[in-house]
N, C-alpha and C positions, 0 to 999 in steps of 0.2 A: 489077587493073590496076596497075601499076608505076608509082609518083611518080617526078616527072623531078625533076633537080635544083632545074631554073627555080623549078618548085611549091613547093619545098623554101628555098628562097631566100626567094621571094615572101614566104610563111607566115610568115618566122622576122621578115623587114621591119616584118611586119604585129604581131608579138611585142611588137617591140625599140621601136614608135611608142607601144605600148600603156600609156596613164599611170598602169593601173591596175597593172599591172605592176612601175612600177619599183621600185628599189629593194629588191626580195623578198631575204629571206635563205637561198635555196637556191640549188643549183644547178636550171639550167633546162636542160631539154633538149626534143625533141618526138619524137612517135612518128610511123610509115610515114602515120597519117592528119588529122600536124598537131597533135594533141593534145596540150598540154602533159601534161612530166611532171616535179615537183617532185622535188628530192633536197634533205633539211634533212642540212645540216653538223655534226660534232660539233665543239668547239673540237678536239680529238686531229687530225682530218681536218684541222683551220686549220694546225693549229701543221706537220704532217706538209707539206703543200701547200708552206706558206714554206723550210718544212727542205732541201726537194726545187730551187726555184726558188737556193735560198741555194746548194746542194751544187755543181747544173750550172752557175752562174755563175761557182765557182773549176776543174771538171773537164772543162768542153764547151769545146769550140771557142769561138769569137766567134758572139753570136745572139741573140736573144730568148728568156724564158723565161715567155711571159703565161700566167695561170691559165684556167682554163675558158674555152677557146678555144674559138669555136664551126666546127665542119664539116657541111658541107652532107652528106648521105648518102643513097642509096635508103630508107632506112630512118628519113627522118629527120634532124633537127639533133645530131648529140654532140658532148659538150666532155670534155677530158681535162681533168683536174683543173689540171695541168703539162704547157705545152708547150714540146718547145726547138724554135727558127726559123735558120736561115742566114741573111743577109742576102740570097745570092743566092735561096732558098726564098720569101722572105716577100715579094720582086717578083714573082716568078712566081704566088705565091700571090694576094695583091693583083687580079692582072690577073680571075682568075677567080671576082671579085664576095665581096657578105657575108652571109651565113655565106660563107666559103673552100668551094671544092671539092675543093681538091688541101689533104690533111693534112700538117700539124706535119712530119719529119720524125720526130721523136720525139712519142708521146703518152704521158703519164705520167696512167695511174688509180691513187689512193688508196681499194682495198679497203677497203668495212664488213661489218660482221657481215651485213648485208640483202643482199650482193651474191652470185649465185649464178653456179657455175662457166658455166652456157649462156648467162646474159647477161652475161657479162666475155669469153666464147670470139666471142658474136654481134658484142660492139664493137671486139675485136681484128680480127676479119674485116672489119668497114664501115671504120676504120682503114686496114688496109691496101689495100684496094679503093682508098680513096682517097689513096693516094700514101705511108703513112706506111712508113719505114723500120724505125723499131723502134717496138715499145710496150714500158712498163714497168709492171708492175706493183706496188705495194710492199704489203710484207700489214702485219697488225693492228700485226705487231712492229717493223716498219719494217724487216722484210728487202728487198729488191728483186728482184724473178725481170726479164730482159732477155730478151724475144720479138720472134723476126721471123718465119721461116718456122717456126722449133723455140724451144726454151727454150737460151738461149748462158750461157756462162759470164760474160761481163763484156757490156758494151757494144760495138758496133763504132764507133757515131760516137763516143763521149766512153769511152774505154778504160781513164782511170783512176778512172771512177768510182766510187765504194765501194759493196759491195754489200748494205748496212746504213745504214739512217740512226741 
């Protein structure tokens, strides 16, 4: 049976109240049946995140650039490590509860050695399911690969962005 958003929403409420919770130093996400799932951070991953949030702030448009943003999903809670937001996006977004239902425009994952091609293919697709425009990927080296439907040569929302951190 298929989790609906609402479920998904719910669950994640019932996360974010949890005191035993707070404060953890991973990332959080959940899976299709609620279940947390821990991601421990290396500093490289910290420093990469900041690098990322720093870059789009001089090359993106006017927006938001919050870290592990959390989106509602069939599949689940995901957060991209780096999100960029429109202003006009992040009303719209806003409207439809928290976690978000309608993604980032942009989601930005910061690749580790633990991450495999089918579950980085799985979160580009719940991504884009749920509204994102582009995903980025940046690998170990700090290159950056820009995906929407195929793999693009540069960005289309933020064009000048470098394809290297």
């Amino acid at each position: 049976m298929s989790t609906t958003l609402a479920i998904v929403q719910e669950r994640w409420a019932e996360l974010v109240r949890d005191p035993a919770l707070q404060d953890l130093p991973y990332k959080v996400e959940t899976n299709e049946r609620g279940q947390i799932l821990l991601s421990p951070h290396s500093n490289r991953h910290s420093f990469l995140q900041d690098k990322i949030q720093q870059v789009l702030r001089r090359h993106a448009p006017e927006g938001s650039t919050p870290p592990e943003f959390a989106v509602a999903t069939p599949k689940g809670v995901k957060s991209p490590d780096v999100a960029w937001i429109s202003p006009e996006r992040r009303q719209e977004m806003e409207a439809t509860g928290d976690p978000t239902t309608l993604a980032p425009e942009i989601c930005v994952d910061v690749l580790s050695e633990s991450n495999t091609a089918e579950e980085m293919n799985e979160k580009r697709a719940l991504y884009r399911e749920a509204g994102a425009r582009e995903i980025w990927l940046v690998e170990l080296d700090g290159r950056i690969r820009f995906l929407s439907n195929d793999e693009q040569e540069q960005s289309q929302l933020a064009p000048d962005m470098p394809d290297h951190l």
